[in-house]
C-alpha angles and dihedrals in degrees: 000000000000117000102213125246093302083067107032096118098048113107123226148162101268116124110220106225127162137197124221143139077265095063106009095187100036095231123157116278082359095116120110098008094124126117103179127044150101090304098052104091092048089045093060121172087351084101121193132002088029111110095293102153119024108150150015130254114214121188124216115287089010124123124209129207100223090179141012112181117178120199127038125300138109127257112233100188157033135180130166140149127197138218112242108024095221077071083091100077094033104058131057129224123218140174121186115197122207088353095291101168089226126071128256098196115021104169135141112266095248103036085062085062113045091258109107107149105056092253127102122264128183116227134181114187148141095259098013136068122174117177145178113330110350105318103159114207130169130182096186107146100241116178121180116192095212115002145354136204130189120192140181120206122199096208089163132080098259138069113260126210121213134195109182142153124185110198110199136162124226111223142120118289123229114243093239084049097115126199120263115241134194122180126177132219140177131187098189093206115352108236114245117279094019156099144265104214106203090182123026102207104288114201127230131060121287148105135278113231113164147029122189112183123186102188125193116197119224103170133064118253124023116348106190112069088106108119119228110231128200112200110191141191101350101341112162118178107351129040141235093212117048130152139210099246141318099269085052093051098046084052100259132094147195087043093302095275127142111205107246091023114046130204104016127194127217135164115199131178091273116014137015152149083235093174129043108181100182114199111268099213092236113058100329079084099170142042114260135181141174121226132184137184132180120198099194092129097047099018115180114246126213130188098179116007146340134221125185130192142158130196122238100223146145145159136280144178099296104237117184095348093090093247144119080225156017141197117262128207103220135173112231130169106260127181116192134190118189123203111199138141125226137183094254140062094232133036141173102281128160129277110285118284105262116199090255088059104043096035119121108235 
């Protein structure tokens, strides 16, 4: 495994291999050899070894293995780009570790990404890199002790192309390496007086790394007072870990709003409202927004179990409470994405994103 900037001179063992349509299986000196793909026609009379094969079609309702690595490693990075960019919503990422039969990641393309409208968003972070336009790239730390597969899976009518390169090292992994996980969930919308769970108590010992939220407003006024609750090992009603409201988790604060300029986007390496969709008056109807946070430098560790939840709650004309204002349950449409690893290859997670859940309306 890599040992960060602190080590990268450091020379070790690990083979650098990568998986593309340009070398399918990542073998050694097995890069460029096609004669036939997506490329040829463009390529013309160039002949081998010329971009013949870039990308991957993939037909509605089929689902494509962009990688099969056997051995133990960890894959470094991904990177991938679709034609066309509603893909994001219509196809479905997963990654299988040691040929557990369930996945270990199972997220909209996009989502993973930071992406969760359909509409391109531009993110510099630690982990994610998102680029113009709609260049898709992750640095998650992801090992694997006997085998790793990455899918893609078109669930939605239309054919889907897709550019994509996964970098990985083959090595041994260390025994406290745990396995990278990614689970997807949508409250659309949240019914009133209740919470969106991004994360329903999942059981083992790890630590909780990401949150990517892609929040549609439905209610007039401010929309992100809702606090984000960890409850850890056990945890029934109340939490150990509770914050003080969704723009301060997600780093910001007052609404972020900056007086003059309203809403105001921002990435940083760790946390950012990446992505500000303002209504268009005409079929964009509501306010949305994207949100991540990465907690790698304070990553949330678990023993037992882990529970994740946020409020949907905003704020209203204050009436007999002697205020100006009032918080205001609402019930607005949230999509969350959860980054965690665990000390398994396989968890509880909830039924497989369908295109009528994941759709943007």
């Amino acid at each position: 495994m890599g040992e960060g900037i602190r080590g990268l001179s450091n020379r070790t063992a690990a083979v650098s291999r990568s998986i593309s349509a340009e070398n399918v299986t990542g073998g050694k000196g097995a890069g460029g050899r096609a004669v036939d793909g997506t490329g040829a026609q463009a390529a013309g009379s160039l002949g081998q070894g010329w971009k013949i094969s870039p990308s991957v079609k993939i037909a509605p309702g089929e689902t494509v293995v962009l990688g099969r690595i056997e051995g133990s490693g960890t894959i470094t990075h991904v990177w991938c780009t679709t034609a066309p960019h509603r893909a994001w919503r219509g196809t479905i990422l997963r990654f299988h570790w040691d040929d557990s039969a369930e996945p270990a990641v199972e997220v909209p393309l996009g989502d993973f990404f930071c992406n969760g409208w359909n509409a391109y968003s531009h993110v510099s972070s630690a982990v994610v890199a998102v680029n113009p336009n709609g260049g898709f790239n992750c640095y998650w730390e992801m090992p694997f002790r006997s085998a790793a597969e990455i899918t893609v899976e078109n669930v939605s009518a239309e054919e889907v192309v897709l550019y994509y390169q996964i970098d990985y090292e083959l090595a041994e992994v260390p025994p406290a390496a745990a396995y990278f996980h990614a689970q997807w969930r949508r409250s659309h919308p949240v019914p009133l007086g209740e919470v969106h769970t991004l994360l329903d108590r999942v059981e083992g010992a790890g630590h909780y790394v990401g949150s990517y939220l892609a929040w549609g407003v439905n209610s007039p006024g401010w929309w992100g007072e809702g606090e984000v609750k960890f409850y850890l090992d056990g945890d029934d009603a109340f939490p150990t870990i509770c914050g003080t409201g969704t723009e301060d988790y997600f780093g910001g604060a007052w609404n972020f709003d900056v007086p003059g300029q309203g809403y105001t986007a921002y990435t940083t390496p760790y946390l950012g409202l990446n992505q500000v969709l303002p209504p268009d008056g005409l079929y964009a109807s509501q306010q949305r927004f994207g949100m991540y946070r990465w907690h790698i430098l304070d990553p949330i560790r678990f023993a037992e179990d882990l529970r994740v939840t946020v409020q949907s709650l905003g704020i209203g004309p204050g009436h007999h409470n002697g205020l100006r204002s009032r918080f205001r349950q609402t019930s607005d449409d949230i999509a969350s994405t959860v980054f965690f690893y665990l000390d398994a290859p396989s968890c509880s997670r909830p039924p497989a994103p369908d295109l009528r859940t994941m759709e943007v309306d």
